[in-house]
HTML snippet that shows the backbone in 3Dmol.js (N, CA, C, O; Angstrom):
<script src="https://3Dmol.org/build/3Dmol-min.js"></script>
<div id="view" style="width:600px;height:400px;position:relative"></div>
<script>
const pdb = `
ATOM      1  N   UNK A   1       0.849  -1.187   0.000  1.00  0.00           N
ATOM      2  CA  UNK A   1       0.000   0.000   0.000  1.00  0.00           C
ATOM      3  C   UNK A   1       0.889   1.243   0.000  1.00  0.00           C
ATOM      4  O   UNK A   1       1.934   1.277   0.649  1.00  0.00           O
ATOM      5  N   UNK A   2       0.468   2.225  -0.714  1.00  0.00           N
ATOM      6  CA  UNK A   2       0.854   3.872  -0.795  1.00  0.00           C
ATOM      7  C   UNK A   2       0.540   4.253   0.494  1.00  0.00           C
ATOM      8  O   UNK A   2      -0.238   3.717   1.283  1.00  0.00           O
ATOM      9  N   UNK A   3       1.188   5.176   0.616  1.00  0.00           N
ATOM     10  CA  UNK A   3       1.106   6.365   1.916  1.00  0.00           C
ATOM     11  C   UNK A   3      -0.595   6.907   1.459  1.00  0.00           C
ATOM     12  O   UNK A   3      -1.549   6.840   2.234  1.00  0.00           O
ATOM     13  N   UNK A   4      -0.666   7.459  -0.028  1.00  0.00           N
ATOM     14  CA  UNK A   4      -1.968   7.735  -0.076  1.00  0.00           C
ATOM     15  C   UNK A   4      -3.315   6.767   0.356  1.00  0.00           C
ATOM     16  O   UNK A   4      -4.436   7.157   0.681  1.00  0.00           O
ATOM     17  N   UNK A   5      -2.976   5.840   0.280  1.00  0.00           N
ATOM     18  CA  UNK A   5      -3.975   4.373   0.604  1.00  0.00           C
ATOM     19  C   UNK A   5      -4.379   4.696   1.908  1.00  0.00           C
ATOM     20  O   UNK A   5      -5.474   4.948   2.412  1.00  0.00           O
ATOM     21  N   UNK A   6      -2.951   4.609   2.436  1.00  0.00           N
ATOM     22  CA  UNK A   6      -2.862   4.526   3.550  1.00  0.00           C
ATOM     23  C   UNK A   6      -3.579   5.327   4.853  1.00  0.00           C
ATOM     24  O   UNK A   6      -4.037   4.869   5.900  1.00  0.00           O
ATOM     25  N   UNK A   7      -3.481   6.813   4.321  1.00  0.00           N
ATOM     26  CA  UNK A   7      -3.819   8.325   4.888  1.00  0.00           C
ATOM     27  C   UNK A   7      -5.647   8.523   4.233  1.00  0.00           C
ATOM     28  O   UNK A   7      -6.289   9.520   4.564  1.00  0.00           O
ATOM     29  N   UNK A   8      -6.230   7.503   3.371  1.00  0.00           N
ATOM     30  CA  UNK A   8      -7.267   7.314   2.711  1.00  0.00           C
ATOM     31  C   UNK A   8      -8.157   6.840   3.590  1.00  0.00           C
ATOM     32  O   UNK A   8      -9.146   7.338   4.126  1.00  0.00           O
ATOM     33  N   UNK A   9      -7.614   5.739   3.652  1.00  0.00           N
ATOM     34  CA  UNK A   9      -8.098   4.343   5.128  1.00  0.00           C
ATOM     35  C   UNK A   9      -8.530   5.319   6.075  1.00  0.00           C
ATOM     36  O   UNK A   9      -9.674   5.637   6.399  1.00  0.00           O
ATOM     37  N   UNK A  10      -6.827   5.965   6.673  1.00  0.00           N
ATOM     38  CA  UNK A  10      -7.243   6.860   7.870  1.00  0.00           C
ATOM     39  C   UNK A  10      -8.250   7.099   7.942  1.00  0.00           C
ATOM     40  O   UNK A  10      -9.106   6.372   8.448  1.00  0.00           O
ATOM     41  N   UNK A  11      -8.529   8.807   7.178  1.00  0.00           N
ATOM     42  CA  UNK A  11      -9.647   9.246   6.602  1.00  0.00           C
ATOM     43  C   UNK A  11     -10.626   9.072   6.671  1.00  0.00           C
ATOM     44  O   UNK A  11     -11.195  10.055   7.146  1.00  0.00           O
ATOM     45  N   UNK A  12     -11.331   8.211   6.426  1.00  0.00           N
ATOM     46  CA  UNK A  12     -12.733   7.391   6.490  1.00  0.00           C
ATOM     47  C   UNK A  12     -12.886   6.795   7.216  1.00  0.00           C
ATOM     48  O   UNK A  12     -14.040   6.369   7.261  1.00  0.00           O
ATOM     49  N   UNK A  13     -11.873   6.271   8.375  1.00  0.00           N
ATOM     50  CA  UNK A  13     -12.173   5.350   9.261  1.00  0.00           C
ATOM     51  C   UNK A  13     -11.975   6.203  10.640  1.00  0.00           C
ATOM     52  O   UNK A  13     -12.304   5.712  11.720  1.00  0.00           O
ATOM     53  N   UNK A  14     -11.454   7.424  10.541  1.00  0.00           N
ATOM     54  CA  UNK A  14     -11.823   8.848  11.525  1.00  0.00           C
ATOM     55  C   UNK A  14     -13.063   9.289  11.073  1.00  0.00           C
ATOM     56  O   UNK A  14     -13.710   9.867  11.946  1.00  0.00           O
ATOM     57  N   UNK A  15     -13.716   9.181   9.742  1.00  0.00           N
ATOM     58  CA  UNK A  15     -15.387  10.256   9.571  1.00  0.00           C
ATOM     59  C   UNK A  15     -15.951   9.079   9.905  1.00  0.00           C
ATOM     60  O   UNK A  15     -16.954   9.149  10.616  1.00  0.00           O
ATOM     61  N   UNK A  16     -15.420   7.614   9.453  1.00  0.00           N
ATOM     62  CA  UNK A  16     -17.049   7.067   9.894  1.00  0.00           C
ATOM     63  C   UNK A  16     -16.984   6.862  11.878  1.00  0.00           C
ATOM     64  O   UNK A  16     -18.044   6.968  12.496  1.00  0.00           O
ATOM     65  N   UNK A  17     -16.092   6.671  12.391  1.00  0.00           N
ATOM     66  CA  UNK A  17     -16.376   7.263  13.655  1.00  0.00           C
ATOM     67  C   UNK A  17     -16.501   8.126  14.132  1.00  0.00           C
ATOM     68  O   UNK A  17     -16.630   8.060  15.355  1.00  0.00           O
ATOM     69  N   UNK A  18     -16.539   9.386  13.508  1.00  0.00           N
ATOM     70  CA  UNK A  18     -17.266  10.656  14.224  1.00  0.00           C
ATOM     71  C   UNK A  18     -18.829  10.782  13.464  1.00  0.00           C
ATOM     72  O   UNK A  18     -19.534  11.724  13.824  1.00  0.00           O
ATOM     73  N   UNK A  19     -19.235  10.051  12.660  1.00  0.00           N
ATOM     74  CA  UNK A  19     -20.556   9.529  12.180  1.00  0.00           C
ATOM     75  C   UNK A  19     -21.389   8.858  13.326  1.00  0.00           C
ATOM     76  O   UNK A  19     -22.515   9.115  13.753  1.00  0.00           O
ATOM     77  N   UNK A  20     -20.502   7.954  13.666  1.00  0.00           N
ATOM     78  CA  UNK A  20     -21.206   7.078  14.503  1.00  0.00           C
ATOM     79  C   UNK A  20     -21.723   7.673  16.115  1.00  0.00           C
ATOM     80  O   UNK A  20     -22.780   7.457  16.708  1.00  0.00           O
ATOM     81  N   UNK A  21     -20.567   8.463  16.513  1.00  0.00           N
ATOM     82  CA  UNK A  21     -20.066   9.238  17.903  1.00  0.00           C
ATOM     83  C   UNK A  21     -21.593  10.275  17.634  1.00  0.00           C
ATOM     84  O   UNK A  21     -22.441  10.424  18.513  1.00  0.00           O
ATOM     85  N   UNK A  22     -21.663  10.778  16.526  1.00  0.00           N
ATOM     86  CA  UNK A  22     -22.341  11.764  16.449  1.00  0.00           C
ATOM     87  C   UNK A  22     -24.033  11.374  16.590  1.00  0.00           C
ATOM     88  O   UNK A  22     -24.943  11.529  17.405  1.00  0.00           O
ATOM     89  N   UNK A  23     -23.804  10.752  15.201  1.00  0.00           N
ATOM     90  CA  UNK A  23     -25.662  10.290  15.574  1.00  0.00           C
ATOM     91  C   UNK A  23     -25.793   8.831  16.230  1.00  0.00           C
ATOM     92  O   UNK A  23     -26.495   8.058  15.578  1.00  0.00           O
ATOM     93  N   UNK A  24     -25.264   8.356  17.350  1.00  0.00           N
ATOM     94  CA  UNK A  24     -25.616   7.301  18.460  1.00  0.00           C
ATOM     95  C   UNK A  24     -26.705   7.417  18.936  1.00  0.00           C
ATOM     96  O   UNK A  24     -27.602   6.574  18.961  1.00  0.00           O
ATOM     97  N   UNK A  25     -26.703   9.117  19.599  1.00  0.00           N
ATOM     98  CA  UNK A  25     -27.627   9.189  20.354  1.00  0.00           C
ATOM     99  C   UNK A  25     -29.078   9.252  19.658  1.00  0.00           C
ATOM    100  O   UNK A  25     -30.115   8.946  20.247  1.00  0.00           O
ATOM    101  N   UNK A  26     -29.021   9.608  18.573  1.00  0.00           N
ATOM    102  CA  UNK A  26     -30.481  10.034  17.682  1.00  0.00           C
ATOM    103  C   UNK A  26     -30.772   8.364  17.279  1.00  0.00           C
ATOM    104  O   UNK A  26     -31.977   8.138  17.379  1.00  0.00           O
ATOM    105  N   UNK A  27     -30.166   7.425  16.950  1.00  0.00           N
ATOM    106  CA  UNK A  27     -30.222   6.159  16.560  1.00  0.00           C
ATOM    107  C   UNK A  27     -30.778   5.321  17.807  1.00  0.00           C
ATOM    108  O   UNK A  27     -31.526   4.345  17.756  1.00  0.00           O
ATOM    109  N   UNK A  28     -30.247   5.919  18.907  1.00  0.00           N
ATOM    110  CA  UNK A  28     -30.631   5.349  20.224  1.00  0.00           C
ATOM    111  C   UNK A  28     -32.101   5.238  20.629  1.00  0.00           C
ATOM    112  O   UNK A  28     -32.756   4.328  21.136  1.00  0.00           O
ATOM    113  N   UNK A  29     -32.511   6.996  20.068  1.00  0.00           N
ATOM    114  CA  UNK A  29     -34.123   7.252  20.173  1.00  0.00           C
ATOM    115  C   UNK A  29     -35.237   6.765  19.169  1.00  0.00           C
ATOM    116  O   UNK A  29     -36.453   6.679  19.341  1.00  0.00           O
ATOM    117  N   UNK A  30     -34.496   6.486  18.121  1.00  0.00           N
ATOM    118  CA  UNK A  30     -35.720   5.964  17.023  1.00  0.00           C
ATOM    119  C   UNK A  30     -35.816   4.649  17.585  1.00  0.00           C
ATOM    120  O   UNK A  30     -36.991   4.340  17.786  1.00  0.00           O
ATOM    121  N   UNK A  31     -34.924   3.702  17.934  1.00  0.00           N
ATOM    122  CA  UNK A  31     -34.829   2.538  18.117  1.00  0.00           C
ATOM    123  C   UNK A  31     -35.539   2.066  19.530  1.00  0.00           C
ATOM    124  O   UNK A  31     -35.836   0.907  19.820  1.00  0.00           O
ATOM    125  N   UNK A  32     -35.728   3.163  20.286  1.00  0.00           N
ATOM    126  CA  UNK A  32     -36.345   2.751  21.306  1.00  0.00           C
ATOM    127  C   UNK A  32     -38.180   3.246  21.230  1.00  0.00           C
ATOM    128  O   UNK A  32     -39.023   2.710  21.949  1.00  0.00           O
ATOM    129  N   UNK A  33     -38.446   4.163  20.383  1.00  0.00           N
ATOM    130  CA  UNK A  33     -39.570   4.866  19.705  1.00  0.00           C
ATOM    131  C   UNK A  33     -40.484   3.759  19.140  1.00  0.00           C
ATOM    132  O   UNK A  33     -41.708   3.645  19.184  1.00  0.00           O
ATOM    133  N   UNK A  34     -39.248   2.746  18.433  1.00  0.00           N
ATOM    134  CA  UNK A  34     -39.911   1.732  17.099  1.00  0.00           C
ATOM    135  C   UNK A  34     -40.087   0.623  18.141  1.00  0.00           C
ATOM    136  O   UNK A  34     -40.818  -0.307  17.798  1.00  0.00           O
ATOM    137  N   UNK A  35     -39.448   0.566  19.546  1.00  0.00           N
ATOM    138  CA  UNK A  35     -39.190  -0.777  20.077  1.00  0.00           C
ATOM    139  C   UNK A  35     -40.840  -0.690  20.795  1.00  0.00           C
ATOM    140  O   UNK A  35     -41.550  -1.675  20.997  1.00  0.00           O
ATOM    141  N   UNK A  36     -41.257   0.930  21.141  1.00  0.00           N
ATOM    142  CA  UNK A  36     -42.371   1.042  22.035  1.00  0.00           C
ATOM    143  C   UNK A  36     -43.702   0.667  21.160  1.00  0.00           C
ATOM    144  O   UNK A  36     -44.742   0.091  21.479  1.00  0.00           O
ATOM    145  N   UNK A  37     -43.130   1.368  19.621  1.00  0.00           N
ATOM    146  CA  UNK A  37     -44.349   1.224  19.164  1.00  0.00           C
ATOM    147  C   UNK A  37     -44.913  -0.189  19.058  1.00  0.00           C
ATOM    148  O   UNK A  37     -46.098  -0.501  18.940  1.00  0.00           O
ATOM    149  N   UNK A  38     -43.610  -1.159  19.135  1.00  0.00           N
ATOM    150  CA  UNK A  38     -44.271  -2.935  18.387  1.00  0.00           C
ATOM    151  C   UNK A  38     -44.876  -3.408  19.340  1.00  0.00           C
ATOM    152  O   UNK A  38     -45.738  -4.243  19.067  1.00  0.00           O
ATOM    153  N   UNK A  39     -44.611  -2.997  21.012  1.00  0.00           N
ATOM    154  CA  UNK A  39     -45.110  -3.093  22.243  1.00  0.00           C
ATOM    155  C   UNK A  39     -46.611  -2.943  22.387  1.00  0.00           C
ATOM    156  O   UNK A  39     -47.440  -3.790  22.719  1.00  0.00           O
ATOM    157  N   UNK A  40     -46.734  -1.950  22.132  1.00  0.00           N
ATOM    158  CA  UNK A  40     -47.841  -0.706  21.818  1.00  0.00           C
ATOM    159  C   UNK A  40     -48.557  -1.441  21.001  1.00  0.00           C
ATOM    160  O   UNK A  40     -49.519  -2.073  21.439  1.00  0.00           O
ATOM    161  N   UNK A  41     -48.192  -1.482  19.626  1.00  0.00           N
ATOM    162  CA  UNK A  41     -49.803  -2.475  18.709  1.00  0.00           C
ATOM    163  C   UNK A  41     -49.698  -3.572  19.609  1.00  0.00           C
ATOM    164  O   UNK A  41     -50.580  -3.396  20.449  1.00  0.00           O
ATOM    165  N   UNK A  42     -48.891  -4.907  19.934  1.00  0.00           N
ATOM    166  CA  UNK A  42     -49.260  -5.740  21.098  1.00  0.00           C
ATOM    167  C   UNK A  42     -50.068  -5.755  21.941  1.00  0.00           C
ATOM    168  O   UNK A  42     -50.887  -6.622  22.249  1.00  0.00           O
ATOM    169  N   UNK A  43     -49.767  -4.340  22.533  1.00  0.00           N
ATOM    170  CA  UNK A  43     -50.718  -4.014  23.381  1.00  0.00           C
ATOM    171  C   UNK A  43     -52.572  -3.810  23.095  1.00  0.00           C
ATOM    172  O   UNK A  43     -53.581  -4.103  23.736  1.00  0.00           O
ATOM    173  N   UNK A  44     -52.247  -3.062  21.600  1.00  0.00           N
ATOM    174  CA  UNK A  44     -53.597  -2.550  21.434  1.00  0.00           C
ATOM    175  C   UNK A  44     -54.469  -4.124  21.069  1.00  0.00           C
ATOM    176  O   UNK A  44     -55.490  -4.631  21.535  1.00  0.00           O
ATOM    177  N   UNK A  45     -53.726  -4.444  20.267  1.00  0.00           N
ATOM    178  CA  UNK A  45     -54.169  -5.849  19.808  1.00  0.00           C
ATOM    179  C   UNK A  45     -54.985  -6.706  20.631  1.00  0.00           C
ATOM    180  O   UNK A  45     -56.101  -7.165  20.389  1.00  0.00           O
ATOM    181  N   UNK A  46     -53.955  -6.902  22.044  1.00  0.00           N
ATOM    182  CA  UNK A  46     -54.888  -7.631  23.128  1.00  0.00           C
ATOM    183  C   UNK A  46     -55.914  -6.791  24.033  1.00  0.00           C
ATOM    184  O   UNK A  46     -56.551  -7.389  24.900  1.00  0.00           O
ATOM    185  N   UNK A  47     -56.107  -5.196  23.810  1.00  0.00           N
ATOM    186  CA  UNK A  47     -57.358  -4.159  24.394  1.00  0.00           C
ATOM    187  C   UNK A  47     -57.967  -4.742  23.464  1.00  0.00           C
ATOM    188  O   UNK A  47     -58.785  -5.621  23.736  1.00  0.00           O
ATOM    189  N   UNK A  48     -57.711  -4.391  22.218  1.00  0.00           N
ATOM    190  CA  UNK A  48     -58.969  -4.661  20.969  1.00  0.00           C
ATOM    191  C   UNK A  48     -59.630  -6.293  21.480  1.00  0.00           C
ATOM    192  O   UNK A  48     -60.790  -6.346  21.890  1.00  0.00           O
ATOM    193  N   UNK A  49     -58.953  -7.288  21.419  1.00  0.00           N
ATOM    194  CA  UNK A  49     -59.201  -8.797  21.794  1.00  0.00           C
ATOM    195  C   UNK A  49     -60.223  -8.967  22.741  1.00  0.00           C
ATOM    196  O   UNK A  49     -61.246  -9.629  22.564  1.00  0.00           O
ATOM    197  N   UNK A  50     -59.797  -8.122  24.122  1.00  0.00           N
ATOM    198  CA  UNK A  50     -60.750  -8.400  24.837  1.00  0.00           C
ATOM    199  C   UNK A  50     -61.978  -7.603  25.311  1.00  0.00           C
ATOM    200  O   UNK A  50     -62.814  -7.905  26.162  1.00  0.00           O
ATOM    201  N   UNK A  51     -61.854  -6.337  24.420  1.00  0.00           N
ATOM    202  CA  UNK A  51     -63.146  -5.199  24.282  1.00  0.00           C
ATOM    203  C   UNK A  51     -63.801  -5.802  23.208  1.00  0.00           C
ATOM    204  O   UNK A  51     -64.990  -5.566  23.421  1.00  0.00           O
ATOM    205  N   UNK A  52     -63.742  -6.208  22.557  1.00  0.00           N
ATOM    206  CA  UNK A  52     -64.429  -6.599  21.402  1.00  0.00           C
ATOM    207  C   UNK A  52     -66.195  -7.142  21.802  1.00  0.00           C
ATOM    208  O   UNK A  52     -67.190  -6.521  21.427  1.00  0.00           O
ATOM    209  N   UNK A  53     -66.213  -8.091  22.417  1.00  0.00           N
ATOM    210  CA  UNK A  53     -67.750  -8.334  23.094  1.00  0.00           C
ATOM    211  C   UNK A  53     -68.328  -7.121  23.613  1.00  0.00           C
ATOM    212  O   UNK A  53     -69.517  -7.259  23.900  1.00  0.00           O
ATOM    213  N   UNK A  54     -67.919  -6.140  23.792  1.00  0.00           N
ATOM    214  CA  UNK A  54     -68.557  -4.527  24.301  1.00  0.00           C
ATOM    215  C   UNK A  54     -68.340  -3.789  22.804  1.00  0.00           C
ATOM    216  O   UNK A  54     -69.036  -2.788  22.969  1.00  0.00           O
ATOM    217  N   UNK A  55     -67.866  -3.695  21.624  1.00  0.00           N
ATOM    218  CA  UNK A  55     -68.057  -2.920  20.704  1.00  0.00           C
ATOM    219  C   UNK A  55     -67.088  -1.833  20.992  1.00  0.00           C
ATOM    220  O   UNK A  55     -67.337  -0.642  20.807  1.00  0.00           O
ATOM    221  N   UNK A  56     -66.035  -2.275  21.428  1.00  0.00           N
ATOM    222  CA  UNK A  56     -65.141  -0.958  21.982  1.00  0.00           C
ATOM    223  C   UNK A  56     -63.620  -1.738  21.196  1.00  0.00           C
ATOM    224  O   UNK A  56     -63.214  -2.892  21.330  1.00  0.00           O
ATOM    225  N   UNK A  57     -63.143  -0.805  20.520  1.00  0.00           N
ATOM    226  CA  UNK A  57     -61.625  -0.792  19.830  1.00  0.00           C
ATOM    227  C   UNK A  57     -61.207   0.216  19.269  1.00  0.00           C
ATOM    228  O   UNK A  57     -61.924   1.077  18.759  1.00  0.00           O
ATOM    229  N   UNK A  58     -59.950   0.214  19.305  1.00  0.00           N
ATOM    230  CA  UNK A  58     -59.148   1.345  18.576  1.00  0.00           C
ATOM    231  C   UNK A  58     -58.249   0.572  17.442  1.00  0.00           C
ATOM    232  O   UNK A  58     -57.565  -0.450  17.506  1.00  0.00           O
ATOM    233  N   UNK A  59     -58.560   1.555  16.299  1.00  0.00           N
ATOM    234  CA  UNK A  59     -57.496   1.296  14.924  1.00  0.00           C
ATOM    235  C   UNK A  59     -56.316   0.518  15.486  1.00  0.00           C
ATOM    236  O   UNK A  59     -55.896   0.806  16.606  1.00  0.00           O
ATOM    237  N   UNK A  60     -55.754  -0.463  14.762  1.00  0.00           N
ATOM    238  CA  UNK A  60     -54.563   0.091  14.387  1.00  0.00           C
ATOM    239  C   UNK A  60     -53.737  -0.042  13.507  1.00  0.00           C
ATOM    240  O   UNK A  60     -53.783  -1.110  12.897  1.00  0.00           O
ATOM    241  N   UNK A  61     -52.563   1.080  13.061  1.00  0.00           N
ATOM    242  CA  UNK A  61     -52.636   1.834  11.889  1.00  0.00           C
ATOM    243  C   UNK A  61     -51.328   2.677  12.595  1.00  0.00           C
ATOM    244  O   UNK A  61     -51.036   2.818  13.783  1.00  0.00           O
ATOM    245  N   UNK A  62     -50.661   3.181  11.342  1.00  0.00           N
ATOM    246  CA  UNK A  62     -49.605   3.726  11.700  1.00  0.00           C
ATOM    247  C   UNK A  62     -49.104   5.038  12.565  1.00  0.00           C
ATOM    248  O   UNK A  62     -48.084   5.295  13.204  1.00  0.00           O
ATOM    249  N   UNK A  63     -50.227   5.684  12.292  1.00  0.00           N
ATOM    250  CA  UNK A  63     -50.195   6.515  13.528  1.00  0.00           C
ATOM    251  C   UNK A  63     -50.240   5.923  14.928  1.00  0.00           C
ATOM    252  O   UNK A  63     -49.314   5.933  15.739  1.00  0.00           O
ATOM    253  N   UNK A  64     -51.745   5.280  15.131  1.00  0.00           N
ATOM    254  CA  UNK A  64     -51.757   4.684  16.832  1.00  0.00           C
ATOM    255  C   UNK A  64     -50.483   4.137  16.805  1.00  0.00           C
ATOM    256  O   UNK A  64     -49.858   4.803  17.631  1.00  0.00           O
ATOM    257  N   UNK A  65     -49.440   2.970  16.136  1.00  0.00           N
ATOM    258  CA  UNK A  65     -48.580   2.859  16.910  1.00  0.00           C
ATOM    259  C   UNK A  65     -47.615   4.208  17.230  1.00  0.00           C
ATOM    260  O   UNK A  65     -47.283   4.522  18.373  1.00  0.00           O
ATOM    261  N   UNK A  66     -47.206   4.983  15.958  1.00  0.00           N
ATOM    262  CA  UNK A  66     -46.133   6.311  16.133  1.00  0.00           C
ATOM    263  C   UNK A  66     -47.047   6.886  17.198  1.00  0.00           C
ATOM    264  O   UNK A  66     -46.386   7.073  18.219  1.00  0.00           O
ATOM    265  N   UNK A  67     -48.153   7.193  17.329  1.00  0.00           N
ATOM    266  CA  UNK A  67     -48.840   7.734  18.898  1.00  0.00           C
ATOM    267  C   UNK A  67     -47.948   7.238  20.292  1.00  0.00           C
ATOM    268  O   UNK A  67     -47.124   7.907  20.916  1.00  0.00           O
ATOM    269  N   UNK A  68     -48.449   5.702  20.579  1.00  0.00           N
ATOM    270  CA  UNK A  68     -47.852   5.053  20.877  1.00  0.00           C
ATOM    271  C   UNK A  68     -46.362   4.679  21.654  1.00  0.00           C
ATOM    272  O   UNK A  68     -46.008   4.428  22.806  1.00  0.00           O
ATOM    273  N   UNK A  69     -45.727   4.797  20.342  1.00  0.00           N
ATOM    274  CA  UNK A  69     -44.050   4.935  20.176  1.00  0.00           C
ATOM    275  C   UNK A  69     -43.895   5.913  21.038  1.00  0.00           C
ATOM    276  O   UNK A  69     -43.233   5.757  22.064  1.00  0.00           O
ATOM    277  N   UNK A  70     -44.400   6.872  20.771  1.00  0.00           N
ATOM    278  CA  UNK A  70     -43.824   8.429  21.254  1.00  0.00           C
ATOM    279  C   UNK A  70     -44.064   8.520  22.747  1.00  0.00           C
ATOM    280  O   UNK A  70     -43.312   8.976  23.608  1.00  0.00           O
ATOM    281  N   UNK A  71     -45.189   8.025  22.866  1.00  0.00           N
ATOM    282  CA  UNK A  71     -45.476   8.582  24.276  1.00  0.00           C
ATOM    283  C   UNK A  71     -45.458   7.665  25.475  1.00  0.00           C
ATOM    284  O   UNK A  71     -45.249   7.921  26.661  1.00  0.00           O
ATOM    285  N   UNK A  72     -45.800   6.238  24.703  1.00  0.00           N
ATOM    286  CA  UNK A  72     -45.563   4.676  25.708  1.00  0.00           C
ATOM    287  C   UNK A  72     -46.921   4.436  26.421  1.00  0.00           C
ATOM    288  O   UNK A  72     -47.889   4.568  25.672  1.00  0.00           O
ATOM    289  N   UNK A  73     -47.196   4.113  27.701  1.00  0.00           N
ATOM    290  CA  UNK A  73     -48.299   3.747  28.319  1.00  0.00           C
ATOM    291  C   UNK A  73     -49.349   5.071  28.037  1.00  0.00           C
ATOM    292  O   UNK A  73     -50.347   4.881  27.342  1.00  0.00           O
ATOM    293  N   UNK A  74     -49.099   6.264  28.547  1.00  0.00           N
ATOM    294  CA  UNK A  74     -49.669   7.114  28.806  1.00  0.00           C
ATOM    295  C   UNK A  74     -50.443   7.491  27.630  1.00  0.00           C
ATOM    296  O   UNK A  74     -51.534   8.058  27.678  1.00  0.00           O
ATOM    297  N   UNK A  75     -49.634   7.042  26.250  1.00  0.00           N
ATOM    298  CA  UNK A  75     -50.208   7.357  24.610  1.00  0.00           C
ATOM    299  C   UNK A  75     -51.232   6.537  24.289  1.00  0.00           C
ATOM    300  O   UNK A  75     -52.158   6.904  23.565  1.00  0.00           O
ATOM    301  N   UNK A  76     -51.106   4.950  24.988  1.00  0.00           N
ATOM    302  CA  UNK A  76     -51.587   3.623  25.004  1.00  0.00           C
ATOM    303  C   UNK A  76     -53.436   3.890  25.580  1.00  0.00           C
ATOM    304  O   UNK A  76     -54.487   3.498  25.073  1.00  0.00           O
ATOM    305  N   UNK A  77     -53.092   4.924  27.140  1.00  0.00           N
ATOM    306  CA  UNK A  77     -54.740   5.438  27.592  1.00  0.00           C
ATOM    307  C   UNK A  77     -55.217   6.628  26.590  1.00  0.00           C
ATOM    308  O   UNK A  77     -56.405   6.893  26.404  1.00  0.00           O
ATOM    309  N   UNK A  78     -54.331   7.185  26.083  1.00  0.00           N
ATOM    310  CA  UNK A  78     -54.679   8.730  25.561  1.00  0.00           C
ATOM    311  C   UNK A  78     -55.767   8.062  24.667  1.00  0.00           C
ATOM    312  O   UNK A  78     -56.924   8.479  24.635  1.00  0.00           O
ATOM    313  N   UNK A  79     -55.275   6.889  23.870  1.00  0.00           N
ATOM    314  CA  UNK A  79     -56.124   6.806  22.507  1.00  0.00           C
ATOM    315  C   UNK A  79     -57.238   6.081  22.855  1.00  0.00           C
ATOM    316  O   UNK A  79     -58.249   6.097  22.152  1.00  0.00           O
ATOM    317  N   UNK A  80     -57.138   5.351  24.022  1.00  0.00           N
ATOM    318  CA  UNK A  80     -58.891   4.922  24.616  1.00  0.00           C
ATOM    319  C   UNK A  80     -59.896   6.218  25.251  1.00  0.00           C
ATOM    320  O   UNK A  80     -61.116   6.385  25.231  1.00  0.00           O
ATOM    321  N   UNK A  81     -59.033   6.834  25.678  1.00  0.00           N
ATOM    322  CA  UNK A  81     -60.151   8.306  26.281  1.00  0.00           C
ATOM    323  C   UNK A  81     -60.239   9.094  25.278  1.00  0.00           C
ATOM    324  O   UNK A  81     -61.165   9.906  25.268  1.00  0.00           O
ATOM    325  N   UNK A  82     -59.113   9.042  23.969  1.00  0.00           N
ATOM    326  CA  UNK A  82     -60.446  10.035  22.861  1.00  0.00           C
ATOM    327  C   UNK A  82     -61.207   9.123  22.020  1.00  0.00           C
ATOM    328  O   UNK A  82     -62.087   9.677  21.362  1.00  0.00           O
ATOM    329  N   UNK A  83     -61.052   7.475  21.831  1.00  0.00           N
ATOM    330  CA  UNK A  83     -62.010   6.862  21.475  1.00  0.00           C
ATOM    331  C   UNK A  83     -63.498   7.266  22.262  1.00  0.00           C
ATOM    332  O   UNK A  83     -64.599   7.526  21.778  1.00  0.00           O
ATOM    333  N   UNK A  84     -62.959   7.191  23.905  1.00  0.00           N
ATOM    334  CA  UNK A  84     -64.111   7.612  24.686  1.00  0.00           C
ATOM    335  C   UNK A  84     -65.123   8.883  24.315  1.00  0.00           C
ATOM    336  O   UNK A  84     -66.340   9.010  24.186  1.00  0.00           O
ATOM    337  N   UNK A  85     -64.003   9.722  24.215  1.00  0.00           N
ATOM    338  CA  UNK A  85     -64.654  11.273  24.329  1.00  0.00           C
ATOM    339  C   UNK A  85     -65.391  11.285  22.603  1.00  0.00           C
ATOM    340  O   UNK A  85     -66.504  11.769  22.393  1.00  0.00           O
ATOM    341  N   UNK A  86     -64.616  10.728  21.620  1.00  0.00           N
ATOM    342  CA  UNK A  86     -65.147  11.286  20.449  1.00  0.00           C
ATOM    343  C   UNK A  86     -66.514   9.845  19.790  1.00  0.00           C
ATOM    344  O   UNK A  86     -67.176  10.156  18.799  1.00  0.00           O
ATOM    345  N   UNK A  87     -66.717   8.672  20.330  1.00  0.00           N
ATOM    346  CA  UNK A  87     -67.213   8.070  19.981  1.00  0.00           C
ATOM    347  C   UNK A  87     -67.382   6.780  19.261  1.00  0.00           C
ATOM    348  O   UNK A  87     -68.510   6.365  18.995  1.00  0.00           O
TER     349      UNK A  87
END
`;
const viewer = $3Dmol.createViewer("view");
viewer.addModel(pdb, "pdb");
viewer.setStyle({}, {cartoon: {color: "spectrum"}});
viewer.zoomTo();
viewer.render();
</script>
């Protein structure tokens, strides 16, 4: 290998670790966002399952989970009390 090869390698193997250093933390949050949301339809899945003999369910659909995702349990009641409130 050339010195240029060589100082090339460097190069890219200093940006792709300040790539990585950099967006960890943002990679950290989608991944835990996407982990809540699969939780979350799980979840809704077995509300829907066992409301079902009462006529009571919520969608679900890509928002309720990104709802969901975002907010965790608390997103999980939000979308039964505006099922509640709106009908």
């Amino acid at each position: 290998m050339d010195s240029v090869s060589v100082i090339g390698t460097m190069i890219a193997a200093c940006t792709f670790f300040v790539v990585l250093v950099v967006f960890a933390k943002p990679i950290g949050i989608l991944l835990k966002i996407f982990v809540n949301a699969c939780i979350g339809v799980i979840g809704l899945m077995a509300a829907n399952f066992l409301l079902a003999p009462l006529n009571f369910s919520v969608g679900i659909n890509l928002l309720t989970a990104g709802f969901i995702g975002a907010l965790g349990f608390p997103g999980f009641i939000s979308l039964y009390i505006i099922k509640i409130i709106l009908g």
